[in-house]
C-alpha positions in Angstrom: 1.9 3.2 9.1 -1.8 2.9 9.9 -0.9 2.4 6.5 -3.7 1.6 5.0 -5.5 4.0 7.3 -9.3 4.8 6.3 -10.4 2.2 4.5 -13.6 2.6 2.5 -16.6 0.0 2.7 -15.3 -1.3 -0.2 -11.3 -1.2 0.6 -8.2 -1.3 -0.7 -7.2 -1.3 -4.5 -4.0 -0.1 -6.2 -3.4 1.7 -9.6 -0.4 1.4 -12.1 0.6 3.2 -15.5 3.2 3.6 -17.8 4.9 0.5 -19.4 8.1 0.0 -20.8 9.5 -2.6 -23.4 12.6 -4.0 -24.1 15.6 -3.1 -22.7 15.9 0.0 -20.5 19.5 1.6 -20.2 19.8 2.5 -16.5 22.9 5.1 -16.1 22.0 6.7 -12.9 23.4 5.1 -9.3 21.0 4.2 -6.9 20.7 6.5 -3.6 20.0 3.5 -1.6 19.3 -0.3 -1.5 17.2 -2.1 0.0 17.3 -6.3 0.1 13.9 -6.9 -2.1 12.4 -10.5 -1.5 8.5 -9.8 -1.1 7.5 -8.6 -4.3 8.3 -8.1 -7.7 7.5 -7.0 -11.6 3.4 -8.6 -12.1 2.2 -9.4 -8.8 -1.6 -9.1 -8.3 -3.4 -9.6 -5.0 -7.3 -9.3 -5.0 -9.6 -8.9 -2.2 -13.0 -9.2 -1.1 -14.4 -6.3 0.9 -17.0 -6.9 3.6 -18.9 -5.0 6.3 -20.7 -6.9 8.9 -22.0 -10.2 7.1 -22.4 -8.2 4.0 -19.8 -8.5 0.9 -19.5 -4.3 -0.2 -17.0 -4.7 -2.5 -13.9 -5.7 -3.9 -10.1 -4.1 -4.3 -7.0 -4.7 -6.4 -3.3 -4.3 -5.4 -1.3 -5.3 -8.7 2.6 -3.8 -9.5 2.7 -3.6 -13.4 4.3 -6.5 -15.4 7.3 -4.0 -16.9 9.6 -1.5 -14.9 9.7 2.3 -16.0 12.3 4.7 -15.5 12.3 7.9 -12.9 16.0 9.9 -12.5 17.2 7.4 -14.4 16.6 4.6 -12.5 13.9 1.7 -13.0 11.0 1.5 -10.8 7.9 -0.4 -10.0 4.6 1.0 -11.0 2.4 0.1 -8.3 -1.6 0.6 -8.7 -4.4 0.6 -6.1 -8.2 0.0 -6.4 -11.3 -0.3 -4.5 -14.4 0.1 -5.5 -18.1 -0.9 -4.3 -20.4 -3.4 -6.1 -22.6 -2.2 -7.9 -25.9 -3.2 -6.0 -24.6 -1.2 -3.2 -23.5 1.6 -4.9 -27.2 3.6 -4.3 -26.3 3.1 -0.1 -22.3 4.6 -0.6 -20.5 4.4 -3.8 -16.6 3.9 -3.3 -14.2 4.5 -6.6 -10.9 5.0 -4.9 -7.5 4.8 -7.0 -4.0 5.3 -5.8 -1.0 4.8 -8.0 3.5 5.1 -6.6 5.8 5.1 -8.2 8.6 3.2 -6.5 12.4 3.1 -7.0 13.2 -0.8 -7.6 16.8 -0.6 -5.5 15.6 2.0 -2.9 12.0 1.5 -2.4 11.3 4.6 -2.2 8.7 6.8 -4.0 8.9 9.0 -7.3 5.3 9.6 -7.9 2.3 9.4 -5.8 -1.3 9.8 -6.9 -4.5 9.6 -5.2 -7.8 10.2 -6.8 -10.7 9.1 -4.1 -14.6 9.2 -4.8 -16.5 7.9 -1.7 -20.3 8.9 -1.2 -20.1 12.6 -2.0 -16.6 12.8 -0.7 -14.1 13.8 -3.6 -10.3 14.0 -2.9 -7.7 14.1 -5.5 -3.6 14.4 -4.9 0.0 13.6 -6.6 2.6 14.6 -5.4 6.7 14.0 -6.7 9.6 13.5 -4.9 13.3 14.2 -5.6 15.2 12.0 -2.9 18.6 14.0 -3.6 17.3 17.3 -3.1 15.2 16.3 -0.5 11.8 18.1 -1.5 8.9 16.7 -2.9 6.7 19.1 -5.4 2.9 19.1 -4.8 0.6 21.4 -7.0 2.6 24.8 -7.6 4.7 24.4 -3.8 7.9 22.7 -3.1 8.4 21.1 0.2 11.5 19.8 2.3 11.1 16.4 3.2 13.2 14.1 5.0 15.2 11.2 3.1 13.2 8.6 2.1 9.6 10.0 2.8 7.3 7.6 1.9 3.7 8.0 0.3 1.2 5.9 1.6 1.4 3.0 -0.6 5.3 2.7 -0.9 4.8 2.3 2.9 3.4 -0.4 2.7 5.2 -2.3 0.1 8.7 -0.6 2.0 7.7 -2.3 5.5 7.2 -5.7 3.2 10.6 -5.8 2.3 11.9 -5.2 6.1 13.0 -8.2 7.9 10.0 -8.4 10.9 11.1 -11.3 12.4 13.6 -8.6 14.3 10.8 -7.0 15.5 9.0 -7.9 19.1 5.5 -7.8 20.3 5.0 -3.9 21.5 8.0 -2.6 19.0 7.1 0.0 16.6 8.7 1.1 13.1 9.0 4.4 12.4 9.0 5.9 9.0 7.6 9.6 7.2 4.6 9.7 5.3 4.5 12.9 2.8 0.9 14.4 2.5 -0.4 17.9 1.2 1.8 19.9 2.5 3.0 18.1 5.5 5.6 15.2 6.6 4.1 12.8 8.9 5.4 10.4 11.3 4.1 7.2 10.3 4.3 4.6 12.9 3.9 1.0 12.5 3.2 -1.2 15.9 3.9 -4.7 15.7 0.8 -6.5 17.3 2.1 -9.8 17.3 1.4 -13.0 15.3 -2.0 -15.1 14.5 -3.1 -17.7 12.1 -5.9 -16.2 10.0 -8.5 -17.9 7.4 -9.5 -16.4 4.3 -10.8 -17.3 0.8 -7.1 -17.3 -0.8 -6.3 -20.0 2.2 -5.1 -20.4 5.7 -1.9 -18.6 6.5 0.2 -17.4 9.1 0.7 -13.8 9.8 1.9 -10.9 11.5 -0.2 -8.5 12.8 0.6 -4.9 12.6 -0.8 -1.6 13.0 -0.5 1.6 11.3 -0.8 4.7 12.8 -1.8 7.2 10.0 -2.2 10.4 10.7 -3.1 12.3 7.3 -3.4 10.6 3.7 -4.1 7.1 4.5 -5.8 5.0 2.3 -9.5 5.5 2.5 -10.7 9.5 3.9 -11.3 8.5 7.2 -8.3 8.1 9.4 -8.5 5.4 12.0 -7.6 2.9 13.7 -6.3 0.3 11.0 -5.5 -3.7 11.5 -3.1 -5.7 8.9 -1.8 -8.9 8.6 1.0 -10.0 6.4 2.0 -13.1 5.8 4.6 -14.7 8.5 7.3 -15.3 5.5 9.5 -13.3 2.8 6.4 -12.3 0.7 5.0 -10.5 3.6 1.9 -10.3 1.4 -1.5 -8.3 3.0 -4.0 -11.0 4.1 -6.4 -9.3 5.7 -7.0 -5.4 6.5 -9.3 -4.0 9.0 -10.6 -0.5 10.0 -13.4 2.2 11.3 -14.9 3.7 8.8 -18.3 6.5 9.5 -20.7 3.2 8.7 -18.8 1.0 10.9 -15.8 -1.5 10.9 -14.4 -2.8 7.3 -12.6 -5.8 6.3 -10.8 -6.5 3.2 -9.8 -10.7 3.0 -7.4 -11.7 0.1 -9.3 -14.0 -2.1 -6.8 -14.9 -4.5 -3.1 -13.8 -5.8 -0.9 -14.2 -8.7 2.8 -13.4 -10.1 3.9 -13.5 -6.4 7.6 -13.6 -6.2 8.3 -17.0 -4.8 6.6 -19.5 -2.2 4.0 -18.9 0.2 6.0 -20.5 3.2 3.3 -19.2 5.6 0.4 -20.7 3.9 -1.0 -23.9 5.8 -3.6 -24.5 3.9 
């Protein structure tokens, strides 16, 4: 899951759309479920994003406060966002969004957008997915994918919701990333555990890797670093990655709407 693969040198935000009020009447039966403890409905994560000694910019992951329905089934509207500051924007301007749309019992992807403007690098995509046929529709082309292909971002908030504490130093997780016109293995090496200090606090974390190999989250696909906190929120702390300027990290500075405790926050 070099999940968050390419990280720009201002780094990871999150898009969201579509809101729904009231009471939404839900007839269709879930393909899957999946136990959901990390996240929920309103959670917002911010980030600081820093190259060298030098703060480059910030990005946004935040799930919309209201579900909306796909095949008939609620889901979570999940947005990305980085962009650069603006004082650094004459050395390489970064305006990257990415928006899923994720099946709340399944957690698994309806919609996937991604609209990235780094530099003079422009890349947009979207792409849908029908789980039951198995094919996911991109531009005018239908593809076969396999069940449960994930986009990028639903990769991420998928491996959230996985029980880790399974998983040994040197094990890896193995999911499908849908991109273009491809299905990617998308493998996720468990590096171990480490306490790591940010703004947002002191927590501890698990340490994974990502191994992206097309439509990560940034253009340049790399060798990428996360750590999630060591508990049920499994929330990203910290992200790290190569970029053509150099190495890139994003540290959370503050959160919100989060879904219960902290349990690995020490401080």
């Amino acid at each position: 899951m070099k999940m968050i693969n390419t990280i720009r040198p201002t780094v990871i935000l999150f898009l969201f759309t579509a809101l729904f009020s009231g009471t939404i009447d839900v007839t269709a039966k879930p393909l899957r479920y999946e136990r959901n403890r990390a996240f929920s409905f309103g959670e917002q994560l911010s980030y600081d994003i820093g190259y060298k000694f030098i703060n480059a910019g910030t990005a946004t992951f935040k799930v919309l406060e209201r579900p909306i329905v796909r095949s008939g089934n609620k889901a979570y509207d999940v947005r990305f966002q980085v962009k650069s500051l603006p004082s650094l924007d004459w050395l390489y301007k970064v305006k990257d969004k990415y928006r899923s749309v994720i099946d709340m019992n399944g957690i698994y992807p309806y919609e996937f957008q991604q609209i990235l403007r780094e530099g003079n690098f422009k890349r947009d995509f979207k792409a849908t997915f029908d789980h039951q046929k198995e094919q996911a529709v991109a531009g005018k082309d239908t593809f076969t994918i396999k069940p449960f292909t994930h986009d990028i971002v639903s990769a991420l908030y998928y491996v959230r919701t996985m029980d880790l504490s399974k998983h040994k130093k040197g094990d890896t997780i193995e999911l499908e990333n849908f991109y273009g016109d491809t299905t990617y293995a998308l493998s996720v090496k468990v590096l171990g555990k480490e306490v790591i200090e940010v703004e947002a606090g002191t927590f501890k974390c698990l340490v994974l890797e990502p191994m992206v190999v097309e439509g990560g989250l940034f253009k340049s696909d790399g060798s990428i670093v996360i750590w999630l906190t060591d508990d049920e929120r499994k929330i990203p702390v910290k992200v790290g990655t190569e970029i053509p300027i150099g190495f890139v990290g994003a540290e959370l500075t503050s959160y919100s709407g989060i879904r219960g405790e902290l349990k690995a926050k020490i401080d």
